[in-house]
C-alpha positions as CSV (number, residue, x, y, z in Angstrom):
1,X,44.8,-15.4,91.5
2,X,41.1,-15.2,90.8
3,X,38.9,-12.1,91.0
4,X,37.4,-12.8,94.6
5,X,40.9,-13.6,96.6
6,X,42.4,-10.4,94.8
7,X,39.4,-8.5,96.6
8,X,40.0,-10.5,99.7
9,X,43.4,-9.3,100.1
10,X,42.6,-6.0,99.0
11,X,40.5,-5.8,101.8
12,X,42.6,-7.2,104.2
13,X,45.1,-4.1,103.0
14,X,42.7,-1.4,103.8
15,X,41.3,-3.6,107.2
16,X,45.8,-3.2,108.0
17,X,45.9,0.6,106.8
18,X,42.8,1.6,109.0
19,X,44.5,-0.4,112.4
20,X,47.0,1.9,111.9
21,X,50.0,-0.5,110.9
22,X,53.6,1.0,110.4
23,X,55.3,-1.4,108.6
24,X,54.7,-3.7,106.0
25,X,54.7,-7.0,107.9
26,X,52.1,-5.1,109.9
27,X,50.5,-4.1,106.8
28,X,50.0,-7.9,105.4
29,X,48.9,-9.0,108.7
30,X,44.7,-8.9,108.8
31,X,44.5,-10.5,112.4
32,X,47.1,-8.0,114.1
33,X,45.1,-4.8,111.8
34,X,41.9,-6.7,114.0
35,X,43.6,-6.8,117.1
36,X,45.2,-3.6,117.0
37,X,41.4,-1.6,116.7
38,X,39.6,-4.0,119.3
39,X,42.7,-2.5,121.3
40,X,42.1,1.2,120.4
41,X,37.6,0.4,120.6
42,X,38.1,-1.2,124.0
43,X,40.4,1.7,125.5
44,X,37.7,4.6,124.3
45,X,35.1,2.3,125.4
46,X,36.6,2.8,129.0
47,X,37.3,6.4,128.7
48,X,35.2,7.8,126.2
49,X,31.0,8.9,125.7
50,X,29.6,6.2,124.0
51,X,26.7,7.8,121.4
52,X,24.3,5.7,119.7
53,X,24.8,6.6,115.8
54,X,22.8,5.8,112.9
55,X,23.6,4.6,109.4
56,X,21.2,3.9,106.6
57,X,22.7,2.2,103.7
58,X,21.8,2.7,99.6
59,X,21.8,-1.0,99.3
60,X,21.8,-4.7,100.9
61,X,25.5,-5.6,100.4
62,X,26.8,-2.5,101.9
63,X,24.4,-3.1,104.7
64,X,25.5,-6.6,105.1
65,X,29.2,-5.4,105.3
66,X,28.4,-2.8,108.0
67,X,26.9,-5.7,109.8
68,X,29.8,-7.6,109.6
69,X,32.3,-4.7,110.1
70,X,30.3,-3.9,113.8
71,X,30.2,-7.3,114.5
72,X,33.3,-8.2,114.3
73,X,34.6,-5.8,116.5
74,X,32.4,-6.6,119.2
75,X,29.7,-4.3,118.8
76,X,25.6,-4.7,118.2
77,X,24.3,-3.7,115.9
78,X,20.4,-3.1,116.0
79,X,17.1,-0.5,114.9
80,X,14.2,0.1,116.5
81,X,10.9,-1.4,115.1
82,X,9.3,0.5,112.4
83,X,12.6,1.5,111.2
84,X,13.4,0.6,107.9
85,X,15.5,-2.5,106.9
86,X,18.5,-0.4,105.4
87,X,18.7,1.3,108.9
88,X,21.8,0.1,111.3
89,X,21.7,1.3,114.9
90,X,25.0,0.8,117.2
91,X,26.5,2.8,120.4
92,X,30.0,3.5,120.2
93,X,32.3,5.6,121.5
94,X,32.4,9.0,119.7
95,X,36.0,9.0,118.6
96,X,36.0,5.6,117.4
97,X,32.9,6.2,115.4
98,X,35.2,8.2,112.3
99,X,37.8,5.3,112.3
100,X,34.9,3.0,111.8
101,X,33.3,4.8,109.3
102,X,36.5,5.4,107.5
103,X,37.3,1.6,107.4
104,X,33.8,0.8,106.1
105,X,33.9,3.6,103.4
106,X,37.0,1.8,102.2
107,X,35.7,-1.8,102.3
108,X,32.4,-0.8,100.6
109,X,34.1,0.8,97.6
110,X,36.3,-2.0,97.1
111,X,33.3,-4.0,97.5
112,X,31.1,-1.9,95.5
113,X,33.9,-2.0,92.6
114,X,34.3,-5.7,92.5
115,X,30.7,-6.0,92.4
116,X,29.8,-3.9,89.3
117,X,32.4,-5.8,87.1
118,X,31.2,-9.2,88.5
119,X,27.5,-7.9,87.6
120,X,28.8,-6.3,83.8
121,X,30.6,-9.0,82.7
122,X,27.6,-11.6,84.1
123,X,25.3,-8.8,82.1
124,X,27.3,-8.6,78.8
125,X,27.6,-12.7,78.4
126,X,24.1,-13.8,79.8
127,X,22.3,-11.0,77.8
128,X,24.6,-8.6,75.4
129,X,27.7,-7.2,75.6
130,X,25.9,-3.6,75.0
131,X,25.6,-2.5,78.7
132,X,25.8,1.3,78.4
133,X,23.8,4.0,79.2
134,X,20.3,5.0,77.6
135,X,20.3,7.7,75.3
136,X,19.3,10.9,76.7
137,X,16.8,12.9,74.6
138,X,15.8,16.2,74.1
139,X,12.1,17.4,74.6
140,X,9.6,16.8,77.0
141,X,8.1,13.5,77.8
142,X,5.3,12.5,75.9
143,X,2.3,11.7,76.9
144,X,0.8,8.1,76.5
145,X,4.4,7.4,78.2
146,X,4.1,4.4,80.8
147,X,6.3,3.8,83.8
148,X,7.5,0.1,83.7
């Protein structure tokens, strides 16, 4: 199994934990974890105060997963103009809004994970396998010093 369908089915783990699935045919099952939370969203939606909520993401693929998180469970995502690109609006009910945000924390840092070893092991056989940290130095900075 290659690196992206292990993080494909890693994610379809934490979509199943998050739907609240009890047992393990549950847990393996991605469409029924989908099912069950467009359940749970459309039941607050009915008896619940929706709130609109805002999110700004650190970066464009955490974003883009937000996106398609809210989107695929019906809801629309939006921000108001002059906002800034890494801003997500969306209404939703106020109790659903911690399940939402738990799922997505989940996805992101298995997303986020996968990622960063894609991007080292690109970095350390395109350029050089030394991908650490710059030294840190004691003193002040000097001047003369330019910002790159």
């Amino acid at each position: 199994m290659n690196d992206e369908a292990r993080l494909l089915e890693k994610l379809g783990r934490i979509e199943a934990l998050h739907a609240g699935a009890t047992t393990p045919g549950e847990r393996s099952a991605a469409a029924d974890a989908r099912r069950r939370i467009e359940e749970r969203l459309s039941q607050l939606r009915a008896t619940d105060l929706v709130i609109e909520f805002r999110y700004t993401m650190r970066n464009l693929w955490s974003k883009r997963l937000l996106l398609a998180l809210l989107r695929r469970y019906g809801l629309r995502p939006y921000r108001y103009h002059r906002q800034r690109e890494t801003t997500v609006m969306v209404r939703i009910p106020r109790s659903f809004e911690a399940t939402l945000w738990a799922e997505f924390l989940a996805l992101d840092e298995a997303l986020q994970g996968h990622l960063h070893a894609v991007a080292e092991r690109v970095i350390a056989e395109a350029i050089g396998s030394d991908t650490s940290e710059a030294e840190e130095v004691r003193g002040e900075l000097g001047q003369g010093v330019e910002d790159g």
